[in-house]
N, C-alpha and C positions, 0 to 999 in steps of 0.2 A: 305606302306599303306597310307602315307603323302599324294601320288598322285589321290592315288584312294578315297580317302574322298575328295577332288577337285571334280574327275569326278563324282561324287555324286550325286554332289553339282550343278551341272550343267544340265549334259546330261538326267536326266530323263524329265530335263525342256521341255528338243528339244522333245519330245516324246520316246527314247530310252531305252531300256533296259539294266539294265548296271549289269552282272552276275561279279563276281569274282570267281579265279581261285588261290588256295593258297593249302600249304603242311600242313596237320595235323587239327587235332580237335580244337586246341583253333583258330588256324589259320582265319579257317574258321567262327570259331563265331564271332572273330571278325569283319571278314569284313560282316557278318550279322546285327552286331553293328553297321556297319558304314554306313548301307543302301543298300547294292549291293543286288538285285533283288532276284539271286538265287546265287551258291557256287559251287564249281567245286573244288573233291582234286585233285591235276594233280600228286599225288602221288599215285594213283589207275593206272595199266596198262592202264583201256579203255577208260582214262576220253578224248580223242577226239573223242570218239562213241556217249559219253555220249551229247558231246556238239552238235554235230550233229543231236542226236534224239530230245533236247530240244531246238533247235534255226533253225529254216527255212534259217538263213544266217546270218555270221560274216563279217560284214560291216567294220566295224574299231578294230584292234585289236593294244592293248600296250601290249610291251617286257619288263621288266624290270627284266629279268630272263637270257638270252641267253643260249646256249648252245643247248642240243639237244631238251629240251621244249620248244625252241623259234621257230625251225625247225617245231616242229608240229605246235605251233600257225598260223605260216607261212602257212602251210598248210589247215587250216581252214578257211582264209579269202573267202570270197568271192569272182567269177570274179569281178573286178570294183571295189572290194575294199583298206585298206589300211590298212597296217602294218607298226608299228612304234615301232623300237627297242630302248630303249634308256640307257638297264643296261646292266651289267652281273656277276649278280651273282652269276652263275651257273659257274663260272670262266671264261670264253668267251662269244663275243659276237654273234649276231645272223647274220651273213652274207647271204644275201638272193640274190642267182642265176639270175644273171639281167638276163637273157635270158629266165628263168624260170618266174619271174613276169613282163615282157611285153609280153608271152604267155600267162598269165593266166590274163593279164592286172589290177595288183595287185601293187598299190603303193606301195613301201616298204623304208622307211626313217628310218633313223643312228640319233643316237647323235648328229652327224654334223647337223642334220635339224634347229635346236637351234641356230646356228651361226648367222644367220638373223634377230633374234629377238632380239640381244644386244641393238640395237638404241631403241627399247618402255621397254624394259626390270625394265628402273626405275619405269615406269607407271603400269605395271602390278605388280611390286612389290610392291608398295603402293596402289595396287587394293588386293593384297592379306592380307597386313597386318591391312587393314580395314573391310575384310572381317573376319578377325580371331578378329578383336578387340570386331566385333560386336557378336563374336558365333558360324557363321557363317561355319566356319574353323578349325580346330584345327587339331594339329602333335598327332603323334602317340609317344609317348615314351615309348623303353619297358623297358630300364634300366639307372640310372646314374650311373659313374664312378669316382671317383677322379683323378687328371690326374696322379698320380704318381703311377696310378692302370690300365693305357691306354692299355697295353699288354691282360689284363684281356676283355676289352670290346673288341676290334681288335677281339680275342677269340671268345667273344661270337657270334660278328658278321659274322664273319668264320662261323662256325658251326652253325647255323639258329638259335640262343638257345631265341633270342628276339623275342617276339608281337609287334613292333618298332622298331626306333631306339636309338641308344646309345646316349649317354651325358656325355661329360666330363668337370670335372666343375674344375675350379683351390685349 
């Protein structure tokens, strides 16, 4: 959720729409919480029907899920647009058919996309920690741990049981 209060933060600026797509009831309130436009359980069979009926077209879509939900997302971009994988929670990541999206002329970017930005990476990160100093921003936490309890949070994080993420503190 860390990333998606970011896109928040930004992309309604540019004029966009910015829905979220998450598993379960509290799931979704919070990124209601967090500002996302409208809410999508992708734990419902037809939620890419659903996206379909409520969106004339996914321009830019983020993975932070992979596996076979990444696969649909993939499949909902728009011709001309872009997909960008960059987790996998879902235990794999979202491997997208290059022959598949230069037919469909569909950006689709890895983790690896990231590699490029290590040279401003200090800049942007003292563009974010001032953006969180001023309010701006802020993490999501959905539990701390003590670290001699780290097996317990690992846990939790396995098994989706957080509204955030973990913290382990010494």
């Amino acid at each position: 959720m860390a990333g998606f209060r970011i896109s928040t933060y930004h992309w309604p600026t540019e004029g966009a729409t910015v829905p979220a797509a998450a598993r379960g009831a509290d799931k979704l309130a919070l990124a209601r919480q967090l500002g996302a436009y409208a809410t999508i359980d992708y734990s419902e069979p037809e939620w890419p029907k659903t996206i379909r009926k409520c969106y004339a077209s996914v321009d830019i879509a983020l993975d932070g899920v992979g596996g076979l939900l990444g696969h649909q997302i993939v499949d909902l971009v728009t011709e001309g647009g872009t997909f960008s994988g960059y987790g996998m929670a879902a235990g794999t990541p979202t491997v997208v058919d290059g022959d598949i999206a230069r037919a469909r002329n569909v950006e689709a970017l890895t983790i690896e996309q990231l590699n490029p930005y290590q040279t401003v990476r200090p800049t942007r990160v003292a563009r974010l920690l001032a953006m969180a100093a001023r309010g701006e921003i802020a993490p999501v936490i959905g539990a701390s741990f003590p670290l001699s309890d780290a097996a317990a949070a690992h846990r939790a994080l396995r098994d989706r049981a957080l509204l955030g993420k973990a913290i382990l503190r010494p």
